[in-house]
N, C-alpha and C positions, 0 to 999 in steps of 0.2 A: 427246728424241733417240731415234733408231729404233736399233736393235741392230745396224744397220750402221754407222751414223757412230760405233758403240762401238767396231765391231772393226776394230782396226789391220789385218788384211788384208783386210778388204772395203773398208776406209776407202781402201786402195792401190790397188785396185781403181778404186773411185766417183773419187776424184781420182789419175789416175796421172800430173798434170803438176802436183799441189799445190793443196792449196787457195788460191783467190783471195786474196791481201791487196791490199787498198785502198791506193793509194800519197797522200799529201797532196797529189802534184803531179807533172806531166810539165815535163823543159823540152821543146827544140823536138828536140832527135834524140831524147828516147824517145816523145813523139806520133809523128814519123817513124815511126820503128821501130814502133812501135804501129798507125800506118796501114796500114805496108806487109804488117803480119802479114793484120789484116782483108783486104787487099787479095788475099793467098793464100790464103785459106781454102776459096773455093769450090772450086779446082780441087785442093787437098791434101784434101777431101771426098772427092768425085769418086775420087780415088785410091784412099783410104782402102779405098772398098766396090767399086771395080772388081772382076768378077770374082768377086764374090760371088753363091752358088745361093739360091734359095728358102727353101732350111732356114736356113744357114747365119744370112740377112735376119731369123730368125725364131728366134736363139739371142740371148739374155738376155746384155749386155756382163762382167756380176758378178751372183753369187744373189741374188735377187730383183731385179735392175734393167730398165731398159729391154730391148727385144729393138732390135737394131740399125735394126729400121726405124723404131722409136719414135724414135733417136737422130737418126737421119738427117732425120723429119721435124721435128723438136723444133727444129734449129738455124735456115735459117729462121724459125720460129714466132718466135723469140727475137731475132734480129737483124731482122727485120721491124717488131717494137717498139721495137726501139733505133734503128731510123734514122727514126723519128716520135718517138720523144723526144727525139736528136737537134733535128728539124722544130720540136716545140713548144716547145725550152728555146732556141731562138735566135728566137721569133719571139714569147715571151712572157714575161713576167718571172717566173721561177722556177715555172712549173707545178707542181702535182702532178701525175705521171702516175698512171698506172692500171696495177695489180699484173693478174697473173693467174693460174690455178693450171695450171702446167706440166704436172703428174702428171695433172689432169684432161683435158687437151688431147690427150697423148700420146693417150689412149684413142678420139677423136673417131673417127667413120668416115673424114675426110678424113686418116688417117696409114695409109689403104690404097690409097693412090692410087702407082704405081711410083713408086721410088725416084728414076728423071727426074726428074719431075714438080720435086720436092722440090730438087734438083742445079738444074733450070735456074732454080725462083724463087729462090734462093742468089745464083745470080751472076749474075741481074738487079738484087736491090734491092744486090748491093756495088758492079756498078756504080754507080748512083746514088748509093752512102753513100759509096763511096771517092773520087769527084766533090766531095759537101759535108765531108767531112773536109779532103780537101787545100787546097779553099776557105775553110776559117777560118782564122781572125787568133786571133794568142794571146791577146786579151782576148775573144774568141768562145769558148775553152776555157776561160773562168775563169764562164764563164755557168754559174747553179745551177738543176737540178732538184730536187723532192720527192719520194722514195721514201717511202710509205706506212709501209713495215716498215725500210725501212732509213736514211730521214731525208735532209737536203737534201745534194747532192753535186756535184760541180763536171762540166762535160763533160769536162776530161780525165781525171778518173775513171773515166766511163762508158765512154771509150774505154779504159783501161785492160781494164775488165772487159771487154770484147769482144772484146781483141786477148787472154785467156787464154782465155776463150768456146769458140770456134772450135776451139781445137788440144784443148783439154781436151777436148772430145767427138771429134774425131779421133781423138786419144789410147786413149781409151775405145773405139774402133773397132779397132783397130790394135794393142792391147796383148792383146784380145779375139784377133784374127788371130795374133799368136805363139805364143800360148799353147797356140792349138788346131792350130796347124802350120802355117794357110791361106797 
């Protein structure tokens, strides 16, 4: 563990909407509800860093954490892979997919590209995910992938994690913003 996830107020910080817990199961109004979060997140992004200067794009959310544009390209990055694990966990029998290292990614040259950039491939692939979400059958959420590190888990799992995903980095956006007046 890093000396942040020690300290209860940076830990406040890095999760200001809670750590994720894994739930055993959705019925069908908390996938609803879980879709329809996914379903808002690109434009509560959006929101999020409206209006945001240069510098500001380039202020670190909590010591030592990403800088806002890292966050901004990260989400994306992350729901990009979820709507292909999504893809492979209903069109193959329990895949493993393929882990990646986030912290290495954030740093890529392509997290210099405007913040658009980043905004419109968002709520292009939700539209698409939020399309094959609302198209599955509740035994299509009972379908299992393999996480490498974190073991085999059902898709409405995954959508759980994706419907806290979203906001949690919002959040981190936005908590960032009160703090500093914006």
């Amino acid at each position: 563990m890093t000396s942040a996830t020690q300290d209860p107020g940076l830990d406040a910080l890095r999760y200001p909407t809670g750590k994720f817990q894994r739930p055993a199961s959705l019925d069908t109004d908390a996938r609803a509800r879980a879709i329809d979060i996914i379903a808002g997140t690109p434009a509560r992004l959006r929101e999020a860093v409206r209006g945001l200067t240069a510098e500001q794009i380039e202020t670190p959310y909590r010591p030592g954490g990403w800088v806002v544009r890292q966050v901004v390209h990260h989400v994306p990055d992350s729901h990009l892979n979820a709507f292909i694990r999504f893809k492979l966990a209903l069109t193959e029998n329990e895949p493993t997919i393929k882990p990646y290292d986030e912290s290495e990614w954030a740093k890529l040259a392509d997290t210099r590209v405007p913040l658009e950039t980043s905004l419109t491939l968002l709520e292009a692939v939700h539209e698409r995910f939020v399309v094959l979400l609302r198209a599955m059958t509740p035994t299509e959420f009972e379908r299992m992938l393999v996480h490498p590190e974190t073991g085999r888990q059902r898709l409405d799992q995954v959508l759980a994690l994706y419907a806290w995903h979203g906001p949690h980095h919002i959040a981190q956006i936005t908590s960032l913003r009160e703090r500093q007046g914006w």
